[in-house]
C-alpha positions as CSV (number, residue, x, y, z in Angstrom):
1,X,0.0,0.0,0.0
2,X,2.4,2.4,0.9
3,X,4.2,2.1,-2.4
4,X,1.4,2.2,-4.7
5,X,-0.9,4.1,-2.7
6,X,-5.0,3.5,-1.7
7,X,-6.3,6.3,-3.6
8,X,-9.5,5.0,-5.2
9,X,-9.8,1.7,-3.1
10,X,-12.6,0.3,-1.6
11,X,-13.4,-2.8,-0.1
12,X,-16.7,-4.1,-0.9
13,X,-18.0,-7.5,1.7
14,X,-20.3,-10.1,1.0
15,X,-20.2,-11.5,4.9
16,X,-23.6,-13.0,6.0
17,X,-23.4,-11.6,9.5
18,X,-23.1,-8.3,11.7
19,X,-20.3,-10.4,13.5
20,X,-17.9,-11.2,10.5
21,X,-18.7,-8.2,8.3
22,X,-17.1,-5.9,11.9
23,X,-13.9,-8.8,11.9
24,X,-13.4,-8.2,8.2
25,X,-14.2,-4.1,8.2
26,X,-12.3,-3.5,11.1
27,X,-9.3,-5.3,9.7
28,X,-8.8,-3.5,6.4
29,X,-9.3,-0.5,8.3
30,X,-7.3,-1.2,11.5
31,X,-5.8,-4.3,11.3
32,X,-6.2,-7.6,12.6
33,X,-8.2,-7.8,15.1
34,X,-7.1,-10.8,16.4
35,X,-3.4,-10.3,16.1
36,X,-2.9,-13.3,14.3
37,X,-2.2,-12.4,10.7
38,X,-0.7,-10.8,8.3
39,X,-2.3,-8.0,9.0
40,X,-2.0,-7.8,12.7
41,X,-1.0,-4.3,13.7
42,X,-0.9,-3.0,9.8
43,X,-3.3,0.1,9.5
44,X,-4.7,0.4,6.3
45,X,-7.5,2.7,6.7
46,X,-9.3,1.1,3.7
47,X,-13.2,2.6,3.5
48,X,-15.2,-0.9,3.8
49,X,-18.9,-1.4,2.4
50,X,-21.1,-4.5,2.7
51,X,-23.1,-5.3,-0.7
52,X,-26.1,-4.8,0.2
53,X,-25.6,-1.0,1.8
54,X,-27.3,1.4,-0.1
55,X,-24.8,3.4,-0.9
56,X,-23.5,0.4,-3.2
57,X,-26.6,-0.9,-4.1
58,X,-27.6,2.6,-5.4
59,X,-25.0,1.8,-7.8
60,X,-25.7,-1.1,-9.3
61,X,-28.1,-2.1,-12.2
62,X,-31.3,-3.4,-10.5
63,X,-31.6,-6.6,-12.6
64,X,-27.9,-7.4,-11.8
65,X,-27.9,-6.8,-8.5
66,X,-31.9,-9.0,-8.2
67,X,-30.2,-11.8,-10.1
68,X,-26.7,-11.9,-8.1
69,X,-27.8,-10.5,-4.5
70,X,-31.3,-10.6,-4.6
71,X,-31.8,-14.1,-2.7
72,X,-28.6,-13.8,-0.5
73,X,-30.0,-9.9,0.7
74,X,-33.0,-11.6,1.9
75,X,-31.7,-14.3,4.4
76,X,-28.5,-12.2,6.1
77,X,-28.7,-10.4,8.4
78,X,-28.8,-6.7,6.4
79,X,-29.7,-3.7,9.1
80,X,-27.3,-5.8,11.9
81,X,-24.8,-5.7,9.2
82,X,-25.5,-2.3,8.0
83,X,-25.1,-0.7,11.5
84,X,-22.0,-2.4,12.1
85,X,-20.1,-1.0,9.3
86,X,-21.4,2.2,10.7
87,X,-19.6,1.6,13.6
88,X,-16.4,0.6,12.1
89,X,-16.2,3.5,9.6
90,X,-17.2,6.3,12.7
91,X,-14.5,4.3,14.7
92,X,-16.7,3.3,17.3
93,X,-16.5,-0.4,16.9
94,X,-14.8,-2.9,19.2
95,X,-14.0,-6.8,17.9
96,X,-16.9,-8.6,19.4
């Protein structure tokens, strides 16, 4: 990262839970949570979405995202998810 830079990076997540989605937001943005990997201590401060927030969703052709998301947005857990990408972006979120 630090030779090539992060300008115009974004991680986009598929995780089915609020639980993983915070473990993988928190660490592109922070690091490893867990202090087991790679990335344990590295800071990357990578802006994290899930695929089903609507500021993704938004853009994204309907039909696309009904035949490719469309079942899986039903059956995760969405708001949960939603709210704890929240927390992780406003830097309010702890590893659960």
């Amino acid at each position: 990262m630090d030779s090539n830079g992060s300008d115009g990076i974004v991680v986009l997540i598929g995780t089915p839970t609020a639980d993983s989605s915070r473990l993988y937001a928190l660490t592109v943005t922070e690091g490893d949570p867990a202090w087991a990997g790679a990335l344990a201590g590295v800071r990357l401060d990578l802006p994290v979405f899930h695929i089903t927030e609507s500021e993704i969703k938004e853009q994204i052709d309907p039909e696309l995202y009904a035949a490719e998301i469309g079942v899986s947005e039903m059956v995760i857990e969405r708001d949960e998810i939603s709210k704890a990408l929240h927390e992780v972006r406003s830097g309010t979120s702890r590893p659960t």
